[in-house]
C-alpha positions as CSV (number, residue, x, y, z in Angstrom):
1,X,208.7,61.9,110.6
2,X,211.2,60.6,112.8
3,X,212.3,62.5,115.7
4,X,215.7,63.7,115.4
5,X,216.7,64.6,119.3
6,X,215.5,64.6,122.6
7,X,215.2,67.5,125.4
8,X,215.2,66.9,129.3
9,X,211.9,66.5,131.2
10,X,211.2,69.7,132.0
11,X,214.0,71.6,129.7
12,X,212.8,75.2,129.7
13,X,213.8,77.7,127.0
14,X,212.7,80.5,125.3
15,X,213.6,81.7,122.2
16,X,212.6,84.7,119.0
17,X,212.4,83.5,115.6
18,X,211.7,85.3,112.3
19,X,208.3,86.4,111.5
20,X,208.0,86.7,108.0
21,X,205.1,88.7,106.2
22,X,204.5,91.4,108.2
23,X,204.5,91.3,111.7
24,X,202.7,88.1,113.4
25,X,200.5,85.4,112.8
26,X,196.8,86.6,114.3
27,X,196.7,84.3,117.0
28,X,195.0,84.5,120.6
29,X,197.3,86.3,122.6
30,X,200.2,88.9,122.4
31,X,202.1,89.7,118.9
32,X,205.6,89.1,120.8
33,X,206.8,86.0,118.8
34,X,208.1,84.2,121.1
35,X,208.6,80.3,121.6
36,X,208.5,78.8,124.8
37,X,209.5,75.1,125.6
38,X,206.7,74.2,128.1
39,X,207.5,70.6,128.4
40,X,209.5,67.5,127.2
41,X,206.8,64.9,125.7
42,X,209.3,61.9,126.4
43,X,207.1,59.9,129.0
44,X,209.7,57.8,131.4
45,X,209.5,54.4,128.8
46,X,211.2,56.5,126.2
47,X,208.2,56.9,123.6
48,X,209.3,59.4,120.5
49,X,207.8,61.3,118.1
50,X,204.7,63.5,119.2
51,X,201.7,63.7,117.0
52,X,198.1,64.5,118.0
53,X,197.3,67.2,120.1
54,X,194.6,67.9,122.2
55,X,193.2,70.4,125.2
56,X,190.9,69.0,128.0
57,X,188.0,70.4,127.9
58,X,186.4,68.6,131.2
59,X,187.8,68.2,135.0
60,X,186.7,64.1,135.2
61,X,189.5,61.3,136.6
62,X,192.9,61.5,135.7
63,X,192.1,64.6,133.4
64,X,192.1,68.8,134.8
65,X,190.6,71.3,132.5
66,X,192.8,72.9,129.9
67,X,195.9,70.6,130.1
68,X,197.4,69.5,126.9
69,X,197.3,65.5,125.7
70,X,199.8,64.2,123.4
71,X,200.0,61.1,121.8
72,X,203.6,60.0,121.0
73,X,204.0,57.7,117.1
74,X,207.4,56.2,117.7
75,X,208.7,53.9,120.6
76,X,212.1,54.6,122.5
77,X,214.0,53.1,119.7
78,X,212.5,55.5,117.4
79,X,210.7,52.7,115.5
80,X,207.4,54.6,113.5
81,X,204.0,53.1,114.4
82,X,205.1,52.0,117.7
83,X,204.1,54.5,120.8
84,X,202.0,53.1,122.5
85,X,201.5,56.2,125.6
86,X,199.7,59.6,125.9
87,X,201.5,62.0,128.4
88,X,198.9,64.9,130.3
89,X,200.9,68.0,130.1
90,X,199.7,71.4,132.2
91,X,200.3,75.1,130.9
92,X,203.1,75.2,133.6
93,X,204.7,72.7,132.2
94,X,203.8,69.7,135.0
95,X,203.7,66.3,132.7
96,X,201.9,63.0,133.6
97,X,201.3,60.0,132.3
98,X,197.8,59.5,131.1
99,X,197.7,56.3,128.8
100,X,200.4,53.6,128.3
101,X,198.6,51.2,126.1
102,X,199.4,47.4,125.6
103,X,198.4,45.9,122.8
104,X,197.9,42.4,124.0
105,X,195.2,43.6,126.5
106,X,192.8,45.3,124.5
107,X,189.3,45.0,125.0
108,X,188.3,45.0,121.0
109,X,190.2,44.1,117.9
110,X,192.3,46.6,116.5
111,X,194.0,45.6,113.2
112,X,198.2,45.5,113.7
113,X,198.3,46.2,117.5
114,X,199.0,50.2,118.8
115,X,201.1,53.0,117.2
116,X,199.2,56.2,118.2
117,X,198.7,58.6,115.2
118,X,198.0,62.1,115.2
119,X,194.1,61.2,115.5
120,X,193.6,62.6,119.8
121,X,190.3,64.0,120.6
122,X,189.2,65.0,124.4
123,X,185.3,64.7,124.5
124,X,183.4,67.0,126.8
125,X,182.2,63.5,128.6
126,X,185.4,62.7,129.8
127,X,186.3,60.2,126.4
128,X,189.4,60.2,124.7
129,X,190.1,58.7,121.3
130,X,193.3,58.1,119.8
131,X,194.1,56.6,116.4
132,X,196.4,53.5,115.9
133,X,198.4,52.9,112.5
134,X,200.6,50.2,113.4
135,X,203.8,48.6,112.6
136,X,206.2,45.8,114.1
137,X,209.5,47.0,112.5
138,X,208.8,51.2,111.9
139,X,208.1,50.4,108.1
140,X,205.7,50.7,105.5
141,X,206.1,46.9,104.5
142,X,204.3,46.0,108.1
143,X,201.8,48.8,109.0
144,X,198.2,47.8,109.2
145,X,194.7,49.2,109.7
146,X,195.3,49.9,113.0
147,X,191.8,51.1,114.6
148,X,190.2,54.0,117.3
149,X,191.0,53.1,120.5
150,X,188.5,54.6,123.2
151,X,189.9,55.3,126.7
152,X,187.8,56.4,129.6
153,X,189.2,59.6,132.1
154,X,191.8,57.3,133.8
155,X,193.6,56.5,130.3
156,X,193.0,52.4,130.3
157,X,191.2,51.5,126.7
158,X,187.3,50.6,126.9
159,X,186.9,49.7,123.4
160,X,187.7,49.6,119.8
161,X,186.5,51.3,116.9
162,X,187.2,49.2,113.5
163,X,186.6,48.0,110.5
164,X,186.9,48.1,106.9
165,X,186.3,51.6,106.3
166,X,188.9,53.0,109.3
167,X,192.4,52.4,107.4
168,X,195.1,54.5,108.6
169,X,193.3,56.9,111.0
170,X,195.8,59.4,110.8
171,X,194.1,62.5,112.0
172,X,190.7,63.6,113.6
173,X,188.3,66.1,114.9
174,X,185.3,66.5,116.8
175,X,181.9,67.6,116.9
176,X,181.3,67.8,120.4
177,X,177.6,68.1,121.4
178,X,178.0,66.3,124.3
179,X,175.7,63.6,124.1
180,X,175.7,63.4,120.7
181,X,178.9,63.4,118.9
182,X,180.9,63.7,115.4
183,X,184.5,62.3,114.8
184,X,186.0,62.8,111.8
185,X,189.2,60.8,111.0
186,X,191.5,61.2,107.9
187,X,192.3,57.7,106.5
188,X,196.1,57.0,104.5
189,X,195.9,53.5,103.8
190,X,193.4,52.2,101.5
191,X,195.5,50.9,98.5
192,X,198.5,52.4,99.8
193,X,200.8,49.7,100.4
194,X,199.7,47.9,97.6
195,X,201.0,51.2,95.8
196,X,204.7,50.2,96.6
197,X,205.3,53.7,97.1
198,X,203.3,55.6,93.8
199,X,200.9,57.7,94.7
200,X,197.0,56.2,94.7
201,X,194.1,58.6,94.9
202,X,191.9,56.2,97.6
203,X,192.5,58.6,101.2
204,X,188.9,59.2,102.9
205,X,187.5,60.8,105.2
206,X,185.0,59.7,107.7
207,X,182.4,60.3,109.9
208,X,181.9,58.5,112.8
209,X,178.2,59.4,114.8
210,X,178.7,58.7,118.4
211,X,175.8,58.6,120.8
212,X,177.1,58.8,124.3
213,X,174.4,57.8,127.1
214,X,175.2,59.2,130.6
215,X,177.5,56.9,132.5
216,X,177.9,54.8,129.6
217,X,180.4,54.0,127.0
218,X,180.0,55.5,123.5
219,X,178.2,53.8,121.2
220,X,179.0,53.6,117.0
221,X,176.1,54.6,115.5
222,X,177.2,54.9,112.1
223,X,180.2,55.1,109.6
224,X,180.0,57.5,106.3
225,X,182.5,58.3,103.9
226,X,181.9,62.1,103.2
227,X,185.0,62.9,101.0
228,X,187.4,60.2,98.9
229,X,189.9,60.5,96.4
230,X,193.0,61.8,98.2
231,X,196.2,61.4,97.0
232,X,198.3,59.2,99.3
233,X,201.3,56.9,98.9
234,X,203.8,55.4,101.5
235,X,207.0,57.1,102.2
236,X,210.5,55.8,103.4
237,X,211.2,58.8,106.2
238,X,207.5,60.0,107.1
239,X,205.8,56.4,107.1
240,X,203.3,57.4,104.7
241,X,201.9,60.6,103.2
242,X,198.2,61.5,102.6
243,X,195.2,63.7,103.8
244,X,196.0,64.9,107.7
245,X,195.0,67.7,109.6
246,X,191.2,68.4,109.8
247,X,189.2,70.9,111.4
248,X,185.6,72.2,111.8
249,X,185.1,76.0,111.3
250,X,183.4,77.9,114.1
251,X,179.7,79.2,114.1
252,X,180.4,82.1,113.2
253,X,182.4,82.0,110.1
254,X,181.6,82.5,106.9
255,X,181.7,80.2,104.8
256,X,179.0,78.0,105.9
257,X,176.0,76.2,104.2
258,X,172.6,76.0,106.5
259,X,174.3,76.6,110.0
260,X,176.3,73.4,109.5
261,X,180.1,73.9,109.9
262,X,182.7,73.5,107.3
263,X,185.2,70.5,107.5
264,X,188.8,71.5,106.5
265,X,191.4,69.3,105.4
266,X,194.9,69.3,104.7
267,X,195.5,67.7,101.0
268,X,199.0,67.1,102.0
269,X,200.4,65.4,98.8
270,X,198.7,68.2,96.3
271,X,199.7,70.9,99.1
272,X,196.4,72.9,99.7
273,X,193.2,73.0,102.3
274,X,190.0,72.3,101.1
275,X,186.7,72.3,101.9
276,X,183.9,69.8,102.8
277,X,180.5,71.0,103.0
278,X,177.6,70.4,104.9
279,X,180.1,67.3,106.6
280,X,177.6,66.7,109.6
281,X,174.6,66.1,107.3
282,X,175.6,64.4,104.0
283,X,175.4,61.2,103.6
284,X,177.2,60.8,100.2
285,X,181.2,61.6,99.9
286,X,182.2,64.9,98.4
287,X,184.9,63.5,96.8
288,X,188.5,65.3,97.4
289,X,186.7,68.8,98.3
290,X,186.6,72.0,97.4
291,X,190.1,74.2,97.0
292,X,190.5,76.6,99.5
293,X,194.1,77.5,99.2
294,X,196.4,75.9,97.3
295,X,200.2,76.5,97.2
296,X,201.9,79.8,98.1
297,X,203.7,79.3,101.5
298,X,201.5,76.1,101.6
299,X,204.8,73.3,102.1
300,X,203.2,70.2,102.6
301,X,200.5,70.7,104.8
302,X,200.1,68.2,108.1
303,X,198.2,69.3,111.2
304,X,196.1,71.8,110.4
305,X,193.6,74.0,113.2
306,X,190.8,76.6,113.2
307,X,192.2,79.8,115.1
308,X,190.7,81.7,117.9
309,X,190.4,84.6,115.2
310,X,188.3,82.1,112.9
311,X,191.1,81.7,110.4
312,X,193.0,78.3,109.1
313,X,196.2,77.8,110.7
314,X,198.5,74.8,108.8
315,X,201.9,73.7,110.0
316,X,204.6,72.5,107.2
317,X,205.9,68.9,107.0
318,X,208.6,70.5,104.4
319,X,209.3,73.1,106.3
320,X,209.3,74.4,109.6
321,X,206.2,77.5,109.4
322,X,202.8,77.6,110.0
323,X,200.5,79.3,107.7
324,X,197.5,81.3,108.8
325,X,194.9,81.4,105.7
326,X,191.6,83.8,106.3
327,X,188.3,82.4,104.4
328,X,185.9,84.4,102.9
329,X,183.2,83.0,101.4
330,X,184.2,80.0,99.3
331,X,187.8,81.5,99.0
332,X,190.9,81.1,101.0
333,X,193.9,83.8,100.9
334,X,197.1,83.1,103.2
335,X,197.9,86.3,105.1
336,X,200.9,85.3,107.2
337,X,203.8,82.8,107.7
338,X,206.1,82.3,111.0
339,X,208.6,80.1,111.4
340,X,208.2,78.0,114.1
341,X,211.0,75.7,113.8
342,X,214.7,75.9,111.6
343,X,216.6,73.1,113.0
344,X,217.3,69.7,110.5
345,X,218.1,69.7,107.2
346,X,216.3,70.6,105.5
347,X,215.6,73.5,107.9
348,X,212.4,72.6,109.7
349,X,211.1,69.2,107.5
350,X,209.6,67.1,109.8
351,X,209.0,69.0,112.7
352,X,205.7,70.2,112.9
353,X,202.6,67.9,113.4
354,X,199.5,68.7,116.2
355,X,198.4,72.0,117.3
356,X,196.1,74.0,119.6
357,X,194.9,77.4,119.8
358,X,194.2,78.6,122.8
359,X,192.4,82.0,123.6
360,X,194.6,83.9,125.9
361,X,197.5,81.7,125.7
362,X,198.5,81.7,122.5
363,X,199.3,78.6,120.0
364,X,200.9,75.2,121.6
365,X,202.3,72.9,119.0
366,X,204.4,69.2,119.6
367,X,208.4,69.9,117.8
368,X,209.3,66.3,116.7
369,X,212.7,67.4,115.9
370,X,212.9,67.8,120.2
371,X,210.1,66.0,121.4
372,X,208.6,68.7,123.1
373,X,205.4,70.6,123.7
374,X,205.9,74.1,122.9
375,X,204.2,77.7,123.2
376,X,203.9,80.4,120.1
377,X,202.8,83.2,122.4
């Protein structure tokens, strides 16, 4: 989705929008409703368009406990598939620059060059990965493969994860054990292009098993494919459209098969979440899933995250809401809306991608209409 405006660095605002259902989403900190502008995501080479999301979760380098990373899609000139830079941004609102990447310096291959996705993990190690789905002119005639690009706690790029089975990593999650650890990426471009714009039923998902050694770099055990068949297809304002957000559920939900966690995805295209089971063990693909929730105030699904509370929490691409859905057992039923954003036309489209919850805080989610970080709190 191409950014529509920019803010100031450091623009602060506040403002109260509708809460519709009945009174606010169940998030991790007060019912007030109200939206807070924390920072402007515009890093000083003019990079547009944040995507991925994600908290620090280790003091190591260039990176403090609990600040925010995001990873911005478009360069200055609004081009999709062409940020190449990661800004550090603290609850206060302080931002840094933790990554400017440069394509022609990179230590492994990685298919088409850099345009970071929404795919941004933080590792407990110090690690962060990003996605890359690339393109030289912003369009779907020229995006590639792209790859995972690994960058150590001082943001310069250590090496490349690629290959025929990472496509269009357009989103990702983690399970962190430390050590030993679990990426899961959301692919949108096998057959795609080829497509010419149809929809083609060939997204992934995939599970990357990292092993870590102290003081070392990670090391790519193995690739699975442990769910296929998503509806995908390329797209004249968003780039392309296919499976996005994903999410593990915590330990203590319920729906959960053996003590292994639950993968959620957002089946953008057929607008619903569904469910991958026992994702850390399986080494077959469970095809496109189980439904979860499908419709409703569901409005093309992007980022999607697993609340403090244990519930699903998906932000709109057609619209400017984010939907909470509780699980029980192998069912899904969505409780609450709120609008989070109502400029654009239409009101909204566009404008939601990466989000965090954050216990105490409340939810922080990137607006691409204004290229900022903001605060639902």
């Amino acid at each position: 989705m191409k950014a529509l405006s920019m803010l100031c660095a450091n623009r602060l605002r506040a403002r109260v929008l509708g809460v519709i259902a009945t009174t606010t989403l169940a998030l991790a900190s007060a019912q007030a409703g109200t939206i807070t502008t924390v920072a402007s995501t515009i890093p000083s080479n003019g990079d547009l368009n944040p995507y991925g999301v994600a908290r620090v979760p280790t003091t190591t380098g260039s990176l403090t406990k609990g600040n925010i990373l995001i990873s911005n899609f478009n360069n200055s000139n609004n081009l999709q598939g062409t940020g190449t830079t990661i800004v550090q941004i603290t609850p206060s609102g302080s931002v840094t620059l933790f990554a400017q990447i440069d394509a022609t310096s990179l230590p492994g291959p990685c298919p088409g060059g850099v345009g970071l996705s929404t795919a941004l993990v933080a590792l407990r190690t110090g690690w962060v990965i990003v996605g890359s789905v690339p393109t030289t002119d912003g369009t779907s005639a020229t995006v590639q493969a792209g790859c995972l690009l690994v960058l150590n706690s001082s943001g310069q790029v250590v090496e490349t994860f690629y290959g025929s089975l990472i496509n269009g990593p357009w989103d990702m999650a983690a399970f962190d054990g430390g050590r030993n650890v679990n990426l899961f990426v959301t692919n949108v471009l096998n057959g795609t292009v080829a497509g010419g714009g149809k929809i083609v039923h060939e997204g992934t998902v995939l599970r990357l098993d990292l092993d870590i050694p102290h003081g070392a770099m990670p090391n790519l055990q193995q690739m699975t494919v442990v769910g296929s068949g998503f509806a995908e297809r390329t797209d004249p304002t968003a780039l392309v459209i296919g499976p996005t957000g994903v999410a593990l559920s915590h330990s203590h939900d319920n729906d959960r098969r053996g003590g292994d966690p639950v993968l959620y995805v957002a089946d953008t295209l057929n607008n619903r979440i569904i469910a991958i089971d026992d994702p850390l063990q399986r080494n077959t693909s469970d095809g496109t899933g189980r439904t979860v929730s499908q419709g409703g105030a569901l409005n093309g699904p992007l980022g999607l995250e697993i609340a403090t509370n244990g519930d699903i929490l998906t932000v709109n691409g057609g619209d400017g809401y984010v939907v909470e859905t509780k699980v029980e057992g192998h069912h899904g039923h969505q409780v609450r809306k709120v609008l989070l954003d109502d400029t654009g036309n239409p009101p909204g489209a566009g404008a939601l991608f990466g989000l965090v919850d954050v216990a105490g805080q409340g939810l922080y989610f990137v607006d691409d209409n204004e290229n900022a970080l903001n605060l639902f709190h």
